[in-house]
N, C-alpha and C positions, 0 to 999 in steps of 0.2 A: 504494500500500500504506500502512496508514495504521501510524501509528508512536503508542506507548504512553510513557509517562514516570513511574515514581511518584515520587513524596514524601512525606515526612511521617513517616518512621520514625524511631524514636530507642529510649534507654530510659527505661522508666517502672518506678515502683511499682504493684505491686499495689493495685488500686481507680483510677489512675489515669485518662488518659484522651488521647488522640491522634489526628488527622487527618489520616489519608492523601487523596493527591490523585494524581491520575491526568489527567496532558494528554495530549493527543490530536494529532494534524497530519496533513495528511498523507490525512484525512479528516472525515468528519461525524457525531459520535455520536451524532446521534441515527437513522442509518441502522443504527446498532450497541447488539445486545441485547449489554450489558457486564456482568462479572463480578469477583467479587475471590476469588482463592485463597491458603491458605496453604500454606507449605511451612515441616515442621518439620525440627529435624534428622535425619538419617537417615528418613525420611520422603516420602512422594510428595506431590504437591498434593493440596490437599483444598478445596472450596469452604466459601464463607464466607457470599459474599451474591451474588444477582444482581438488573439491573434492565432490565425488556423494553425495546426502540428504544423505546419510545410513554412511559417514563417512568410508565406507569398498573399496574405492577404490579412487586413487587420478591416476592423469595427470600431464606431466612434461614437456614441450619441451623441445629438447635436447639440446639447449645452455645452461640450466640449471640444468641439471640433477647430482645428485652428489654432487650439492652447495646448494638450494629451498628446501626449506621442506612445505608443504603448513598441516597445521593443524587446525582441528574447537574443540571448546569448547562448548558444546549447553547450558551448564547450564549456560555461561556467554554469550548464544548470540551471539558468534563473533568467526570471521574466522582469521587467522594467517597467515603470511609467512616470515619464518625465513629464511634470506639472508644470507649465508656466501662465502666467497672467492669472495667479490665482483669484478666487472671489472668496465672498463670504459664503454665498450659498454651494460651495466646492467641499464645506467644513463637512467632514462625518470620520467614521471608522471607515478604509481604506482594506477590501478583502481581497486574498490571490485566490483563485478557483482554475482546477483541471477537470476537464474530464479526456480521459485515454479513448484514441481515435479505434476505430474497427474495420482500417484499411480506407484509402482516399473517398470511397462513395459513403461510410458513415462518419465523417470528422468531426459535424454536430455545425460547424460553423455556420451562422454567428453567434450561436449559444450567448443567446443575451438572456435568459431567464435562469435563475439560480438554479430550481430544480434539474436545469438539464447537466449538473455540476455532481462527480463526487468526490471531489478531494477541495480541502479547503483548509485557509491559512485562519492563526487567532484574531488579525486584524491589527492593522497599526494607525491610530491616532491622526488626524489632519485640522489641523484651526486654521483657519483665516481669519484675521482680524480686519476691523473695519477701519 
């Protein structure tokens, strides 16, 4: 079972900018179309960005699009997502979510709904101040 890790949360100012990271163990991401969610407060997950196993195609909602860049490194195992222009409405908990592909016709992508996830990180922290 492959096990998720994030980092990189903190707080920032509005317009600012931060880099969450996401390791992996446990398994191989790039068997794994991976995900980032947010969770505000009072709030359920909500996707943010995703990137298929093959790395040749990512997913953006559009309150982020233009700012999120979401990127994997497979030789270091771990997924990316470079924040910038941040807001205030960007503040929540920050999740890494896999789900392992079942050969190119079932990848899942764009797995924008949590359920379609099962490995998942404890969540790392994001403020935006105003």
């Amino acid at each position: 079972q492959v096990q998720l890790v994030e980092s990189g949360g903190g707080l920032v100012q509005t317009g600012g900018s931060l880099r969450l990271s996401c390791a992996a163990s446990g398994g191989t991401i790039s068997d794994f179309t991976m995900g980032w969610f947010r969770q505000a407060a009072g709030k359920g997950r909500m996707i943010v960005a995703t990137t298929r196993y093959s790395g040749d195609d990512t997913f953006y909602v559009d309150s982020v699009k233009g700012r999120f860049a979401i990127a994997r490194d497979n030789a270091k195992n771990t997924v990316y997502l470079q924040m910038n222009d941040l807001k205030p409405e960007d503040t929540g908990v920050y999740y890494c979510a896999g789900v392992e592909v079942n050969g190119p016709d079932y990848d899942f992508f764009p797995a924008i709904l949590d359920y379609e996830y099962n490995a998942w990180g404890k969540g790392t922290q994001v403020t935006v101040s105003s």
